[in-house]
C-alpha positions in Angstrom: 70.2 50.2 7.7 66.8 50.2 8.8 67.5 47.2 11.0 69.4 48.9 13.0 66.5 51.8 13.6 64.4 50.0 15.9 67.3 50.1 18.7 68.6 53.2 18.1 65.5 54.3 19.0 65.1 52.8 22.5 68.5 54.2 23.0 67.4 57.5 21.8 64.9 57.3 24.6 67.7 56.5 27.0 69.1 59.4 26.3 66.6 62.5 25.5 63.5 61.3 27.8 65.9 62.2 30.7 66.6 66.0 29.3 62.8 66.6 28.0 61.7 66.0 31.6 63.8 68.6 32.4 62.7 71.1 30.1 59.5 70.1 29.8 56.2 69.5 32.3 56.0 65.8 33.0 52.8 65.1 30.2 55.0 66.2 27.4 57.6 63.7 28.5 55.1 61.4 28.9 53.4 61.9 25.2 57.0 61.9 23.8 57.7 58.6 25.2 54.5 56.9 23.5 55.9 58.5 20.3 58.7 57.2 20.5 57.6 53.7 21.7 54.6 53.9 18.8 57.7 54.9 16.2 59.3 51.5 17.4 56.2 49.3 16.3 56.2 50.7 13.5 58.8 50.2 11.9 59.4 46.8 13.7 56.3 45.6 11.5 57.3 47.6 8.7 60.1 45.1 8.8 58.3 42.0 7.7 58.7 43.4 4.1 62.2 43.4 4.1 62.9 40.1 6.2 64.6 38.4 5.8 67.6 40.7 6.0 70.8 40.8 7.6 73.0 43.6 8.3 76.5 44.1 10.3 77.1 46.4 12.4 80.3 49.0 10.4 81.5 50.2 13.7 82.8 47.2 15.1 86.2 46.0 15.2 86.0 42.3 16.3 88.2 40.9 18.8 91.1 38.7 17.7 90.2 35.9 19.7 86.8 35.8 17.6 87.3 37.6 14.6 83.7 38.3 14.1 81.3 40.9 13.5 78.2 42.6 15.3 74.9 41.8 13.6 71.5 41.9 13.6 69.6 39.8 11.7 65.2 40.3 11.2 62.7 37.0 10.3 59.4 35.9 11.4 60.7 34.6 14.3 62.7 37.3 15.9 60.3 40.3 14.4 57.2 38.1 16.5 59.3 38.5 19.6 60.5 42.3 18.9 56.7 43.3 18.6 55.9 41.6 22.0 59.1 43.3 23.8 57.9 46.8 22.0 54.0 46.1 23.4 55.6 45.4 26.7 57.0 49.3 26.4 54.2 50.7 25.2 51.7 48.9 27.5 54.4 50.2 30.9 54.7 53.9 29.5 50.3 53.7 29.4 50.7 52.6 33.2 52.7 55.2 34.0 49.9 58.2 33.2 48.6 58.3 36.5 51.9 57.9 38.7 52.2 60.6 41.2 55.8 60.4 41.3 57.6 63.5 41.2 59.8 64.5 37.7 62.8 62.9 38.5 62.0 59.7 39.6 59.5 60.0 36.3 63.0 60.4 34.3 64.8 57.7 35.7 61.5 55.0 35.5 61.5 56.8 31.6 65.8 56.1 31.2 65.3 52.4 33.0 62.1 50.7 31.0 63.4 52.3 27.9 66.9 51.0 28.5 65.7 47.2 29.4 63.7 47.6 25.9 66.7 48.5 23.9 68.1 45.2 25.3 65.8 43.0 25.1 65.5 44.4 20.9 69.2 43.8 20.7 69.3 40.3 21.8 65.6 39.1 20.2 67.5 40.4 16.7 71.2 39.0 17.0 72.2 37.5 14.3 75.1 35.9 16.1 76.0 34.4 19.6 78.8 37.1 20.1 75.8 39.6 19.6 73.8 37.7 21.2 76.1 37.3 24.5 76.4 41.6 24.3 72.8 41.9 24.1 72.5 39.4 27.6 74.9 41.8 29.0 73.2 44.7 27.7 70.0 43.5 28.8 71.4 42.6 32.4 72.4 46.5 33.1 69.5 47.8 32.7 67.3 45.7 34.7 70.5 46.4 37.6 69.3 50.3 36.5 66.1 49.2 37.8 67.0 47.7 40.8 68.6 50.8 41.4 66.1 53.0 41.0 63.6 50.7 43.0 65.8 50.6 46.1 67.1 53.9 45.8 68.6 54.6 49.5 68.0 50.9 50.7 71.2 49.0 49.2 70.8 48.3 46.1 74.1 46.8 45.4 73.7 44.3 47.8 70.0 43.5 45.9 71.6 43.8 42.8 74.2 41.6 43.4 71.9 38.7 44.7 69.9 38.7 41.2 73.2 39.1 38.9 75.0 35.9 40.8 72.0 33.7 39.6 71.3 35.3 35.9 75.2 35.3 35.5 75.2 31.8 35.1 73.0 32.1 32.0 75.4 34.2 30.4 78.3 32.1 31.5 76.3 29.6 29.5 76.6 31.6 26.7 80.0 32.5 26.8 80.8 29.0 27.2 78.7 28.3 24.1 80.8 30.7 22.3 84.1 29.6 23.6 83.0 25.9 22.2 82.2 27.2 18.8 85.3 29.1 18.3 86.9 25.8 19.6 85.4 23.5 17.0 86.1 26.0 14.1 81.9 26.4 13.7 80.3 29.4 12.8 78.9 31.5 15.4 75.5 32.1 13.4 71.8 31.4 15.6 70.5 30.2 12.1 73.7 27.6 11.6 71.9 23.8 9.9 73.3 22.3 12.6 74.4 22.9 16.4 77.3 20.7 18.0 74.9 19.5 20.8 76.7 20.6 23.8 76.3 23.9 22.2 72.9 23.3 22.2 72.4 22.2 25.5 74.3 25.4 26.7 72.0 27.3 25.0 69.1 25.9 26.1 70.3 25.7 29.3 70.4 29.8 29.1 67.3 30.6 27.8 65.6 28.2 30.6 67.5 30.0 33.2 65.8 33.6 31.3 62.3 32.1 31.1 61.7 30.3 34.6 64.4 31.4 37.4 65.3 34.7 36.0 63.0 37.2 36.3 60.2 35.3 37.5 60.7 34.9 40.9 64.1 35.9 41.8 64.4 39.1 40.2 61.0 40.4 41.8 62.2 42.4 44.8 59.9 41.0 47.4 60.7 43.7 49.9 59.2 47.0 48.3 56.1 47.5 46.1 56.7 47.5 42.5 54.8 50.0 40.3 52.8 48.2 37.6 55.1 50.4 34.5 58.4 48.6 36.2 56.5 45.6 36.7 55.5 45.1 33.5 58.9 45.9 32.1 60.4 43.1 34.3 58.5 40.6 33.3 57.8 41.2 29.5 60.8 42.0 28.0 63.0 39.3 29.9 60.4 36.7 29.1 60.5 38.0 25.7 63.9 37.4 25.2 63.9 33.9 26.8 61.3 33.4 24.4 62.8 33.8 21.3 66.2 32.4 22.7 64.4 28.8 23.6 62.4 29.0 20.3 65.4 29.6 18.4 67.5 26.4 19.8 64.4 24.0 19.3 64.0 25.2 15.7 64.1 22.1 13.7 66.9 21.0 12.6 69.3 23.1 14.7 71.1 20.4 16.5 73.3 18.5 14.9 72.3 15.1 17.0 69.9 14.7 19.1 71.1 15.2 23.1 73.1 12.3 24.4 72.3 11.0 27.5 75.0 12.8 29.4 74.1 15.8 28.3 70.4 15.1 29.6 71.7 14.2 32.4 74.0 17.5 32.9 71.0 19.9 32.3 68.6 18.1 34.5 71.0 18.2 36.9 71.7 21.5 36.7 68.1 22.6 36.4 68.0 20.5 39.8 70.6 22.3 41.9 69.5 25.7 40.8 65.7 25.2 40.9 65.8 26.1 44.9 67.3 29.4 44.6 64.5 31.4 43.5 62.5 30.1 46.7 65.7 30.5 48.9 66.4 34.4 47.4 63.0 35.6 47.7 63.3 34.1 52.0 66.1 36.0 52.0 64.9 39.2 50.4 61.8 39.0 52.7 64.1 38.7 55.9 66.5 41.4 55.4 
C-alpha cells in the first residue's frame, strides 16, 4: 500500500492546506505545505527499494465495457519522473514565501499547485492506460483550477475552454488508444512486450501534444502576469508527465512493428495541422 501514499498525500494537501489557512496565520500554512511536499519525496525515493511493485487500486469497480482495474505501478522510470514532478512542488511552494497575496488567494494557489501535483503523480505511476486516461483527466482539472484562479473575475471559462479544446485532443488520443486495445483483445498494460502500432502512434501522438503544444505555449495565459509558484507548476508537472508518457512508448521493444508509412504519415500530418494553434491562441489571448 505504500504506492498508493505518495498521492494521497498531494490530495491530502488539496484538502487540509485550504482549512489550516483558515485557522492558522499564513507561515504555518506555508511550513505545512513544505512538509507535506518534503514527506512526498521521501517516500517517492524510499520507493526505489521496493520497485518494482505493482498494486491495484481495492476500491474500484471496473466498468463493463473494460473490465479492468485501477493501478499504479513504481520502476526506475516512472519513480525518475515522480521525483521531478515532486521538485516541481517543492521548488513553487519555496516561490511562494515572499507573495504578498492575501490568505485566501494563498489557499486557493496552495489547493491548485497541490492538486496539478496529485495529477501529474497519478499519471507518471499508472500502471495501465485506463489509469492512465483518469490521470490525463485528473491532471486536466486542476490546471482548469488554475486558470480559474488566475482570471478570477475576467472569464475564465471562456480561457479555460480555449486551452481544454486543444489538450482534449491528447486525451481523445488516449481514449482512442484504449478503445483499440479493448478492440483487439490486448492488454491494457504501459509495460505490454509489444504495442499494436497504431496504438503506439496514438500514444505518442498524446504525449507530443503534452510536451510541445500543451502547456508550453498555449496554456500560458498571455494576458495577465503569472506568479513564478503557478508558473512553475505549469510548466513542470505537465512536462513531467509528457516526459514519462513519450519515454514510456519509445522504450525498446514496445511496439510491436515498427510504424508503417501511413501511420508516419497520419502523425506528421497531424502534428502539421495543429502546430499553428499555439501561435494562433496566444494572438487571440493577447487581443481579447
Amino acid at each position: 500500500m505504500i504506492l498508493l501514499l505518495p498521492v494521497t498525500i498531494l490530495l491530502l494537501g488539496v484538502v487540509a492546506l485550504p482549512v489550516i489557512s483558515i485557522k492558522t496565520r499564513a507561515r504555518v500554512t506555508h511550513i505545512v505545505a513544505l512538509v507535506m511536499a518534503g514527506t512526498y519525496l521521501l517516500i517517492t525515493a524510499s520507493l526505489q527499494w521496493y520497485q518494482p511493485v505493482t498494486i491495484t487500486v481495492p476500491l474500484w469497480q471496473p466498468v463493463p465495457l473494460f473490465g479492468a482495474e485501477l493501478g499504479y505501478h513504481a520502476d526506475s522510470l516512472s519513480l525518475l519522473f515522480a521525483l521531478l514532478t515532486g521538485l516541481g512542488l517543492l521548488a513553487g511552494i519555496l516561490s511562494m514565501d515572499d507573495l504578498a497575496r492575501s490568505k485566501d488567494d494563498l489557499s486557493h494557489l496552495y489547493r491548485g499547485i497541490f492538486l496539478v501535483a496529485a495529477g501529474g503523480a497519478s499519471l507518471v505511476f499508472s500502471a495501465d492506460l485506463l489509469t492512465l486516461c483518469l490521470s490525463w483527466g485528473f491532471l486536466d482539472l486542476g490546471l482548469v483550477f488554475l486558470t480559474g484562479f488566475l482570471h478570477r473575475g475576467k472569464a475564465p471559462s471562456r480561457t479555460g475552454l480555449r486551452l481544454l479544446i486543444i489538450n482534449y485532443i491528447g486525451g481523445i488520443a488516449l481514449l482512442a488508444s484504449l478503445l483499440l486495445l479493448e478492440a483487439l483483445g490486448e492488454s491494457f498494460s504501459l509495460r505490454a512486450p509489444l504495442l499494436p502500432t497504431k496504438v503506439f502512434a496514438l500514444l505518442l501522438l498524446a504525449a507530443l501534444l503534452r510536451l510541445g503544444l500543451y502547456p508550453a505555449l498555449v496554456a500560458l495565459p498571455s494576458d495577465l502576469e503569472m506568479n513564478l509558484p503557478t508558473l512553475i507548476t505549469w510548466y513542470v508537472t505537465p512536462l513531467a508527465a509528457g516526459g514519462y508518457l513519450l519515454a514510456r512508448v519509445l522504450t525498446p521493444g514496445s511496439v510491436a512493428s515498427p510504424p508503417s508509412r501511413e501511420v508516419v504519415l497520419l502523425v506528421g500530418s497531424l502534428a502539421l495541422v495543429l502546430s499553428p494553434f499555439p501561435l494562433w491562441l496566444e494572438t487571440s489571448l493577447r487581443r481579447t
